[in-house]
C-alpha positions as CSV (number, residue, x, y, z in Angstrom):
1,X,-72.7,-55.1,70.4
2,X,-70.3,-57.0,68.2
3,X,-71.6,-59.8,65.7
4,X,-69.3,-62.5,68.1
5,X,-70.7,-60.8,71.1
6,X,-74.5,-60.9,69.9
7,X,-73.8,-64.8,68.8
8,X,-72.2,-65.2,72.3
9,X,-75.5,-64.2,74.1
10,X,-77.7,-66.5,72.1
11,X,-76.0,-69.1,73.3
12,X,-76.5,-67.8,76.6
13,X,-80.0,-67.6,76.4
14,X,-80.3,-70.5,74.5
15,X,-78.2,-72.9,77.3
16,X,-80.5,-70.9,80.1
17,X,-83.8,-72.3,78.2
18,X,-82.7,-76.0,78.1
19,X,-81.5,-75.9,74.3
20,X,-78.7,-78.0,72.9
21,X,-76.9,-74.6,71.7
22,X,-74.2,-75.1,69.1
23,X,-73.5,-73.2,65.0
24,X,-74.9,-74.6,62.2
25,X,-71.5,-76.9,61.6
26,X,-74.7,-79.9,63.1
27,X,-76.8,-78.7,60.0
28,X,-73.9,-80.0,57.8
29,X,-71.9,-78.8,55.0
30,X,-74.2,-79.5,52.2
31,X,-74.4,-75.5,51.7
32,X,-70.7,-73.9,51.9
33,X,-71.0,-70.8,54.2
34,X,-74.5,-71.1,54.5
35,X,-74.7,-72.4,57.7
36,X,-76.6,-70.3,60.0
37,X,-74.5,-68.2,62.8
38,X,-76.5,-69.9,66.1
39,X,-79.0,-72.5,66.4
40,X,-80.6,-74.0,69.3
41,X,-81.3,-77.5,68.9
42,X,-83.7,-79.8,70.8
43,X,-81.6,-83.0,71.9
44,X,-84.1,-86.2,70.9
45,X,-81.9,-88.5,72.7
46,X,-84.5,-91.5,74.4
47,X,-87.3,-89.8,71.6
48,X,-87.7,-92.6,69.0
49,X,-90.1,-91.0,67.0
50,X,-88.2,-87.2,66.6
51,X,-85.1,-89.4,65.7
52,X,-86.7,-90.9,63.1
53,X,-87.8,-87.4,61.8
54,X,-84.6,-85.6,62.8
55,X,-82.5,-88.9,60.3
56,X,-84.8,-88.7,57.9
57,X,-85.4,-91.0,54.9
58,X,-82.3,-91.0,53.1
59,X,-80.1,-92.3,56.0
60,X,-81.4,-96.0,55.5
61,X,-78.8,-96.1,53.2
62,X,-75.8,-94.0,54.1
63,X,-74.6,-93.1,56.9
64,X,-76.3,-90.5,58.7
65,X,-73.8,-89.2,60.3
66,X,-71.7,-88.2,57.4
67,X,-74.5,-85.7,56.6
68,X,-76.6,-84.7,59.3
69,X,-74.2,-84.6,62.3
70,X,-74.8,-85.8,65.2
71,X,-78.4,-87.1,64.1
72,X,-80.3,-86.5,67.5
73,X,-80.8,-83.2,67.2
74,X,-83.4,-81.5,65.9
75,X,-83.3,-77.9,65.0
76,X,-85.5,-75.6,66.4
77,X,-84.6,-71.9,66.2
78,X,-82.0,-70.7,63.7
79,X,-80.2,-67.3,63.8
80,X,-78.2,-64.8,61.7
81,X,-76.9,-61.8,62.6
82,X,-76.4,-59.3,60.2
83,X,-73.8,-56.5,61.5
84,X,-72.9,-54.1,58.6
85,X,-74.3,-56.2,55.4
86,X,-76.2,-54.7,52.9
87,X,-79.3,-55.9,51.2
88,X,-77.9,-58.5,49.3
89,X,-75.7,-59.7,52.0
90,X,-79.4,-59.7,54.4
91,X,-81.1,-62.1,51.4
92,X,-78.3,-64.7,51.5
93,X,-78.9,-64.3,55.4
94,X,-82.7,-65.1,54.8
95,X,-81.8,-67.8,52.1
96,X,-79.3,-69.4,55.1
97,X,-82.6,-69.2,57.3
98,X,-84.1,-71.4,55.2
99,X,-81.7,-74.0,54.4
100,X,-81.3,-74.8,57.8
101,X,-85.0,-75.7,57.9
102,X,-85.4,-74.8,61.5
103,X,-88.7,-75.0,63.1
104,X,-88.3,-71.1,63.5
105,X,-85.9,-68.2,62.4
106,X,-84.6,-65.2,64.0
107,X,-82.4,-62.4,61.9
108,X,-81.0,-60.1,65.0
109,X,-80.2,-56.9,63.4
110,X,-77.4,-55.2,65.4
111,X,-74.9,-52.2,64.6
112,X,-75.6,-50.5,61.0
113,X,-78.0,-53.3,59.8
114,X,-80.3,-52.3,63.0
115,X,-80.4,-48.9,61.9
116,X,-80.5,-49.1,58.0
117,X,-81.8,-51.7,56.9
118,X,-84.5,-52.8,59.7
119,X,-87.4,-51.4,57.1
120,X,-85.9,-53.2,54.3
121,X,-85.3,-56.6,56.2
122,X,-89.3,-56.5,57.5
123,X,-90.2,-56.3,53.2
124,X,-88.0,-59.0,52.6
125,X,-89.0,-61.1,55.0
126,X,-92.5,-60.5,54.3
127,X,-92.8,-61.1,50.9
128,X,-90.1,-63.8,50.7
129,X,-90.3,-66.3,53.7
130,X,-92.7,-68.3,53.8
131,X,-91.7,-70.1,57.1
132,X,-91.8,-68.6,60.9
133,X,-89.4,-65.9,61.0
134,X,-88.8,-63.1,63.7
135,X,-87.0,-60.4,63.8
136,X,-85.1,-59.1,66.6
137,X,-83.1,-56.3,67.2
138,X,-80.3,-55.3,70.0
139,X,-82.4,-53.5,72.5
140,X,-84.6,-56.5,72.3
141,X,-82.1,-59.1,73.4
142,X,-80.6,-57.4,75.8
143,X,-83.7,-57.1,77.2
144,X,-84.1,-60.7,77.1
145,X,-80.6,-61.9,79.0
146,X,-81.9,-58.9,82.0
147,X,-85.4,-60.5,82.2
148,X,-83.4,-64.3,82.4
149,X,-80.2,-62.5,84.2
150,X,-77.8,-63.4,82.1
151,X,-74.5,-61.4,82.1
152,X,-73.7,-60.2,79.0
């Protein structure tokens, strides 16, 4: 599976689950390329109180907008997908996780990173994440668009 052909299928599942499904461009561009590669995003539209969590405090005084997007939505799973990085390359994937400040994380490990560096990517994300973060690999999401028949 390709990294644009992996992304392509969270999207998938993530439209087939009732998620607003878009990239992290929604996240904003506070963090230059470290917006995460798929994010499914829970649309608060008619939800006063999760849009008043999702503008936060700052956007009394600017406009919201300008940073946040399109302000009602509120993300709730972030992913990466690492295709042939290395370990360095898989930490700035872990540190994207967590700028985006999702309510949960998933790093899909797919060609050589599945294979390689799956071990390694379990250590990191165990001694260096302190928020809800899975990890998923290939097999496992194709699994996932059969059980939801999705056509990949």
């Amino acid at each position: 599976m390709t990294h644009a052909g992996c992304v392509g299928l969270l999207k998938k599942i993530g439209r087939c689950n009732g998620f607003y499904v878009d990239d992290g461009i929604k996240l904003g561009k506070m963090y230059h390329l470290g917006n995460p590669d798929c994010v499914w995003y829970f649309d608060c539209k008619g939800n006063e109180p999760l849009m008043k969590i999702v503008k936060g405090d700052t956007c009394k005084e600017i406009d919201c907008r300008k940073t946040h997007g399109e302000y009602r939505y509120l993300p709730l799973v972030a992913f990466e997908v690492p295709n042939s990085e290395h370990e360095k390359a898989l930490r700035g994937s872990l540190m994207s996780l967590q700028l985006a400040n999702a309510s949960a994380s998933v790093i899909v490990l797919i060609g050589k990173s599945a294979g390689k560096h799956e071990l390694y990517t379990h250590k990191l994300t165990g001694r260096f994440s302190s928020m809800r973060l899975r990890i998923w690999t290939e097999d496992y999401m194709v699994g996932l668009a059969r059980r939801l028949h999705i056509e990949q």
